[in-house]
VEXTI-847831 format. One record per residue (C-alpha): x, y, z; residue number from 1; residue in one letter. Coordinates in nm, 3 decimals. Example, Ala and Ser with C-alpha at 12.3 -4.5 7.8 and 13.67 -1.06 7.14 Angstrom:
PT      c1      c2      c3 resi resn
PT   1.230  -0.450   0.780    1    A
PT   1.367  -0.106   0.714    2    S
# end
This chain:
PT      c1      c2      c3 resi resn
PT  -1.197  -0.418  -0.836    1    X
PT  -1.112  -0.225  -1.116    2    X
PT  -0.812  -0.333  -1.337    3    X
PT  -0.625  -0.133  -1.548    4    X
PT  -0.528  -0.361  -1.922    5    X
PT  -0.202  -0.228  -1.959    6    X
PT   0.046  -0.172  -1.684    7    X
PT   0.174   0.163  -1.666    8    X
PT   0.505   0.260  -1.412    9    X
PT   0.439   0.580  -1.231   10    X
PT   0.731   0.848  -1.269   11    X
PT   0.638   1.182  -1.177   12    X
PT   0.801   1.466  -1.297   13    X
PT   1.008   1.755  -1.087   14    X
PT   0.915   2.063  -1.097   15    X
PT   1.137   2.336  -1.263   16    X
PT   1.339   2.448  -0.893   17    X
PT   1.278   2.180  -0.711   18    X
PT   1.478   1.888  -0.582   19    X
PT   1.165   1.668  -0.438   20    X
PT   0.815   1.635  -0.598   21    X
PT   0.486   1.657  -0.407   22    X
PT   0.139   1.669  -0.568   23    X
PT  -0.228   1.567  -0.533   24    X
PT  -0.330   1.265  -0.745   25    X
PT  -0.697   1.216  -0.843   26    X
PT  -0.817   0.836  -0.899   27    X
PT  -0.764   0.733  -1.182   28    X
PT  -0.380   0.884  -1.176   29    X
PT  -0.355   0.777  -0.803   30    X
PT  -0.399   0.408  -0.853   31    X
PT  -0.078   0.264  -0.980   32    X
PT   0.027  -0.119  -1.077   33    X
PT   0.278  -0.295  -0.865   34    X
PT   0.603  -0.055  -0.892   35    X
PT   0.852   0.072  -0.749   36    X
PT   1.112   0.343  -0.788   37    X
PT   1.455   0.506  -0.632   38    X
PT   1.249   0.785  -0.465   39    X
PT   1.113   0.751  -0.087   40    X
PT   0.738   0.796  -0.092   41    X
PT   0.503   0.934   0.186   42    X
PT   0.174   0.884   0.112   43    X
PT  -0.150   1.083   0.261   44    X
PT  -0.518   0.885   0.125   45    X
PT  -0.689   1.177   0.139   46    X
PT  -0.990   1.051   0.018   47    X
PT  -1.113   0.751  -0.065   48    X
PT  -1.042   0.376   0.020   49    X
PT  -0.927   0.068  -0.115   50    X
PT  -0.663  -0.247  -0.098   51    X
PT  -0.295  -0.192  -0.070   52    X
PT  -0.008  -0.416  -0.106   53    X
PT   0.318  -0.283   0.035   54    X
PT   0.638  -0.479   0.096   55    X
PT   0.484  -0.879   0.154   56    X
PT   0.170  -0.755   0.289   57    X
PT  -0.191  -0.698   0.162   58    X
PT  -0.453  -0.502   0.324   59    X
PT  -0.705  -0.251   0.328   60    X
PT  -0.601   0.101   0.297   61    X
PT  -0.877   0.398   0.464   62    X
PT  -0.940   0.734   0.413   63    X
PT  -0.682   0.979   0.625   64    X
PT  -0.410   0.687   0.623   65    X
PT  -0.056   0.796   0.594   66    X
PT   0.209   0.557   0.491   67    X
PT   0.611   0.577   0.438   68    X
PT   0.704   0.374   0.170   69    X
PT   1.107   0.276   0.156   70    X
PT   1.347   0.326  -0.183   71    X
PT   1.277   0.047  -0.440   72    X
PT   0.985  -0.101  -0.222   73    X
PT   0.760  -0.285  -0.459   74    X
PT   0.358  -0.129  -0.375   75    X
PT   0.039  -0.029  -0.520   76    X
PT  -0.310   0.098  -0.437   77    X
PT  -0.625   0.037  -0.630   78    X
PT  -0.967   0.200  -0.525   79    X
PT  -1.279   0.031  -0.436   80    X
PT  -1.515  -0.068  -0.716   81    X
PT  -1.731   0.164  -0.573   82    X
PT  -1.551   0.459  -0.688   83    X
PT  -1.610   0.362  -1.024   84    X
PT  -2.033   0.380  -1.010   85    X
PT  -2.140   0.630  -1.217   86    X
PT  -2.331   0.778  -0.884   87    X
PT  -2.049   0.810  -0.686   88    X
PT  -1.953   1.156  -0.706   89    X
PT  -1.589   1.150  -0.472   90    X
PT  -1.322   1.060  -0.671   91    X
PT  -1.032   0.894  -0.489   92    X
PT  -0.709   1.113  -0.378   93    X
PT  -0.390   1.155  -0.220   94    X
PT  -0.104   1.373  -0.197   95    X
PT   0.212   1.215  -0.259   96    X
PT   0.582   1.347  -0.149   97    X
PT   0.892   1.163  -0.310   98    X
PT   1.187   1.249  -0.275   99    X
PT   1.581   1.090  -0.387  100    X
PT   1.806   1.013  -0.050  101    X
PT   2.054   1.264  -0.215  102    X
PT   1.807   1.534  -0.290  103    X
PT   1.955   1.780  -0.039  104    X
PT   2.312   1.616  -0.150  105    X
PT   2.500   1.313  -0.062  106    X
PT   2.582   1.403   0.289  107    X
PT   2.252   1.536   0.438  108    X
PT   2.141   1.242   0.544  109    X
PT   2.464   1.193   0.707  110    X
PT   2.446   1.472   0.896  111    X
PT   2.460   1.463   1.298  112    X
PT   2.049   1.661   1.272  113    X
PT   1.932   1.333   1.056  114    X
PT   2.035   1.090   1.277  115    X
PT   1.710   0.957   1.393  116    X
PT   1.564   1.010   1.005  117    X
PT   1.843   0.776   0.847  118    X
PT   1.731   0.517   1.123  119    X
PT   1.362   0.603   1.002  120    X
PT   1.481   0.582   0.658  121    X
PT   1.588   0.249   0.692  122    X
PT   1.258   0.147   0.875  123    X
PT   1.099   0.223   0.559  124    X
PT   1.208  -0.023   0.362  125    X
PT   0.984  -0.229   0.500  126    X
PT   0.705   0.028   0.462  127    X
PT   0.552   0.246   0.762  128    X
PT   0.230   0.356   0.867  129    X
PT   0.245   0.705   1.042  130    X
PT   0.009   0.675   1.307  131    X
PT  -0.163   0.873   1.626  132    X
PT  -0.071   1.269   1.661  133    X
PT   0.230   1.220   1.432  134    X
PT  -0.016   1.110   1.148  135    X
PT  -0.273   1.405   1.192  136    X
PT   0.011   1.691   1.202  137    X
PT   0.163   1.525   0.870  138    X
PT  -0.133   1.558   0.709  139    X
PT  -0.192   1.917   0.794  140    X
PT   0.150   1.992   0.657  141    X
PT   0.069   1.837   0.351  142    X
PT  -0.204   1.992   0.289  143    X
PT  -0.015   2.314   0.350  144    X
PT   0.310   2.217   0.156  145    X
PT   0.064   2.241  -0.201  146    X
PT  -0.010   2.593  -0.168  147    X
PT   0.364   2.687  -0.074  148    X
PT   0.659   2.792  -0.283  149    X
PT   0.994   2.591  -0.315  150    X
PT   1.133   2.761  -0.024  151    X
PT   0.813   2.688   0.172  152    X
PT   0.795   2.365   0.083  153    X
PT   1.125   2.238   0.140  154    X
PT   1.090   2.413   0.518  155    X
PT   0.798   2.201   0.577  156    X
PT   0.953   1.877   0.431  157    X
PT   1.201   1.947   0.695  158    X
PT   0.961   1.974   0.963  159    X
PT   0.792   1.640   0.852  160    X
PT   1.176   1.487   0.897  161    X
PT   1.151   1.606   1.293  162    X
PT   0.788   1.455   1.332  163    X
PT   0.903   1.136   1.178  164    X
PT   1.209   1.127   1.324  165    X
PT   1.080   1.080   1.714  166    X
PT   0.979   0.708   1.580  167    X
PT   0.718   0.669   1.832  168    X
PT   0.410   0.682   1.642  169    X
PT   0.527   0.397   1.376  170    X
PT   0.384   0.093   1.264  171    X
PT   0.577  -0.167   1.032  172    X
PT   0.336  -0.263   0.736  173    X
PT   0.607  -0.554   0.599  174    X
PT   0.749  -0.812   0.794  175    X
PT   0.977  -0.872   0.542  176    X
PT   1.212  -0.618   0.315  177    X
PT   1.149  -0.635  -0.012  178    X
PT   1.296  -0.491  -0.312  179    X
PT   1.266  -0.452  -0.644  180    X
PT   1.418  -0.590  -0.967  181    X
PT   1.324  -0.436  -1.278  182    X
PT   1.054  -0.288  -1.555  183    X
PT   1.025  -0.635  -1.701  184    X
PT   0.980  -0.817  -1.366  185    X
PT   0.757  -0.540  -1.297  186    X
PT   0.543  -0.665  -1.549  187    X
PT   0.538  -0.978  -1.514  188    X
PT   0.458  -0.968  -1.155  189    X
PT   0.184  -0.699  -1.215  190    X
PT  -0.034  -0.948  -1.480  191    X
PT  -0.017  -1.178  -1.157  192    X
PT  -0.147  -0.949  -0.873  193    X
PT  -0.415  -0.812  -1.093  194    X
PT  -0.536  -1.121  -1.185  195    X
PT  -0.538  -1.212  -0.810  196    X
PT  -0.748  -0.916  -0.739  197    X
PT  -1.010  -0.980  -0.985  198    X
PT  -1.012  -1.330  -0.904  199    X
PT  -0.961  -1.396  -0.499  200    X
PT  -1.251  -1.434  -0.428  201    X
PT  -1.270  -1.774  -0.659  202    X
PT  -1.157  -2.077  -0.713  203    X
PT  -0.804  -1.952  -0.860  204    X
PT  -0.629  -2.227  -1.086  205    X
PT  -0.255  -2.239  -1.011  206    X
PT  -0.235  -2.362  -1.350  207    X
PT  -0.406  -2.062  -1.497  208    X
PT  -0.209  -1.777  -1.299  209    X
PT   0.101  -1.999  -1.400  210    X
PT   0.022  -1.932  -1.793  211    X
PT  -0.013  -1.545  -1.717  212    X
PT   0.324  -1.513  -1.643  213    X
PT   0.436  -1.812  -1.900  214    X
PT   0.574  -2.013  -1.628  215    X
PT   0.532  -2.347  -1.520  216    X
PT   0.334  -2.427  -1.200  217    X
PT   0.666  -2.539  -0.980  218    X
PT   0.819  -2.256  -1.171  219    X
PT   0.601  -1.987  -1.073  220    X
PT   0.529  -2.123  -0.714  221    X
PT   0.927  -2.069  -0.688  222    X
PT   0.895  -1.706  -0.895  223    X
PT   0.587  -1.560  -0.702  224    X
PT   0.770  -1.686  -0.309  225    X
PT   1.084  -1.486  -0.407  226    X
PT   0.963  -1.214  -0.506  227    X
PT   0.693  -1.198  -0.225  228    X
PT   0.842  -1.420   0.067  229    X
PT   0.513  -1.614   0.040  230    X
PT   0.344  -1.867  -0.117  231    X
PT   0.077  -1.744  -0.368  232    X
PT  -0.206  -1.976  -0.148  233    X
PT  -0.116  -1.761   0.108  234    X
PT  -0.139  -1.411  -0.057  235    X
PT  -0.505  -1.504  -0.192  236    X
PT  -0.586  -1.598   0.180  237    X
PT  -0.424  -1.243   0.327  238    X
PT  -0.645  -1.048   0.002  239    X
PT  -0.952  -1.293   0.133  240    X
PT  -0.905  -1.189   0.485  241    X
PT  -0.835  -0.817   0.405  242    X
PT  -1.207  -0.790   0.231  243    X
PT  -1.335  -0.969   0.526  244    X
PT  -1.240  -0.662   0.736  245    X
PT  -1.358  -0.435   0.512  246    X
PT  -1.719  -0.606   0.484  247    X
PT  -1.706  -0.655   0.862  248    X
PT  -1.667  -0.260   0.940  249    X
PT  -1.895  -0.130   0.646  250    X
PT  -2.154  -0.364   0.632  251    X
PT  -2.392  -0.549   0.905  252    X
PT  -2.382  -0.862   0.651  253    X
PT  -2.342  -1.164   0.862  254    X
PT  -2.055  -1.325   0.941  255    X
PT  -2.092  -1.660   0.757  256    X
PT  -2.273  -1.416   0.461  257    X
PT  -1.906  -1.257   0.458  258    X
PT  -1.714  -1.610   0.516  259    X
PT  -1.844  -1.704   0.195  260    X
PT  -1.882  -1.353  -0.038  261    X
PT  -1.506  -1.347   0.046  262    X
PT  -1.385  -1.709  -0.101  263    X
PT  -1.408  -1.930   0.215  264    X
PT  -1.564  -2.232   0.157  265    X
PT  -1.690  -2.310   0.535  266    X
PT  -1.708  -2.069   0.873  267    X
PT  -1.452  -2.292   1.081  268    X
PT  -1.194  -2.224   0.837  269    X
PT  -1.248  -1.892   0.769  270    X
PT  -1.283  -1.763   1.198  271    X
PT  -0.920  -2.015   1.243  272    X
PT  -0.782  -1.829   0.984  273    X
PT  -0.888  -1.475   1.068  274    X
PT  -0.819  -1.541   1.440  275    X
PT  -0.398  -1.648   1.344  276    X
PT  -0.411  -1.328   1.109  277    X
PT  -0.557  -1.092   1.389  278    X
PT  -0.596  -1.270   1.714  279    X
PT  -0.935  -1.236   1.763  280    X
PT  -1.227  -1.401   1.535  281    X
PT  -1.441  -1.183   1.339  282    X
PT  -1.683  -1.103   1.581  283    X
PT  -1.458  -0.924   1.827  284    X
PT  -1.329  -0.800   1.523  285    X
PT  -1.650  -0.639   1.439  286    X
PT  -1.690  -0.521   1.791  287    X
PT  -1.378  -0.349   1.825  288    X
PT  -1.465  -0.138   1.523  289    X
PT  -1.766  -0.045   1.603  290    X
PT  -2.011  -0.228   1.419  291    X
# end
């Protein structure tokens, strides 16, 4: 996984005229450090694929996925290494929508027409994924939304409200709601998770992630659970079992070759795992995609 050195906050810019921003991000402007901001954010991977970590939860993100992300929800996406060969021609994209919850003024969410939104507003904050027919129309609208003046685009912006307001096509990525502090927390809890990505796959020290964020070890144990409602063991386990997925649908590697690329030390630990993460082991896991 490629790491950036320095963390950088993403803020993008309105456009003269408009009240929301929407635009398509090419890797390496797409990938972003573990932020957050006042905006709402719907997301559309239109190409590429990598690991996300919205909310409390870490996973793999795929190409066409469409995701909701709450105000002041703490997230970021990174592309697969594999985007970064000097071979690999695609270059990693979305198009991004953000927009203030007072963009149309203070009211229009409080309007008797945004009823169902506000209740999908607040179903954000513990990030979405859009899913089924609701997903596929989004996208489309997108798409369309880029090519569009302000009047255009706001119309269509609109329309994406009605689709998302119906609610049925859903999925919670959090289980938890979790917000934000500030730049400097930001920071501080960015050195961690990209150490974590470079490193999950080892033996990672306690001790060692402690001194990135100049914390003791009961200290940071505390830090890292508040800010993520889980214990950092358990976040290198969920980015452990999140690659296993990903190696299980792309590859026809075996599954104790996988139990061990990904950091597990035997197979009985890594299928009782997997199955209390998914419910299944990793063989009807590999079924059920296909493989």
């Amino acid at each position: 996984m490629k790491i950036s050195k320095h963390a950088v906050f993403q803020k993008l810019p309105l456009a003269t005229g408009s009240s929301f921003i929407i635009g398509r991000y090419e890797s390496p402007n797409f990938e972003t450090p573990w932020h957050f901001h006042k905006e709402y954010e719907l997301v559309y991977c239109e190409k590429g694929f990598g690991k996300k970590f919205i909310g409390d939860n870490f996973s793999s993100y795929q190409e066409g996925e469409v995701a909701f992300i709450g105000k002041n929800v703490p997230h970021l996406f990174k592309a697969d290494d594999s985007f970064y060969q000097e071979d690999n021609p695609i270059k990693p994209c979305s198009i991004v929508i953000q927009f203030s919850e007072d963009f149309l003024g203070s009211d229009f969410f409080n309007s008797p027409e945004m009823t169902n939104m506000k209740k999908v507003l607040l179903l954000s904050m513990n990030g979405l994924l859009v899913l089924g027919g609701a997903k596929e129309k989004i996208k489309q609208i997108m798409i369309e939304m880029l090519n569009l003046g302000n009047v255009g685009r706001l119309s269509k912006l609109i329309e994406i409200f009605a689709i998302l307001s119906n609610g049925q096509e859903l999925q919670p990525i959090s289980v938890n709601t979790i917000s934000g502090i500030n730049i400097n927390d930001s920071l501080k809890m960015n050195k961690v998770l990209e150490y974590a990505l470079l490193h999950f796959k080892d033996d990672i020290s306690i001790t060692e992630v402690a001194g990135i964020s100049n914390l003791s070890e009961s200290a940071f144990c505390r830090y890292f659970k508040s800010r993520t409602q889980k214990t950092f063991l358990s976040f290198v386990i969920e980015m452990r079992l999140a690659e296993s997925c990903t190696l299980l649908q792309e590859t026809n590697k075996s599954i104790l070759e996988i139990c061990y690329e990904c950091g597990f030390k035997n197979l009985s630990n890594f299928n009782r795992l997997f199955r209390k993460q998914f419910k299944q082991n990793p063989m009807e896991y590999r079924r059920q995609t296909g493989r």
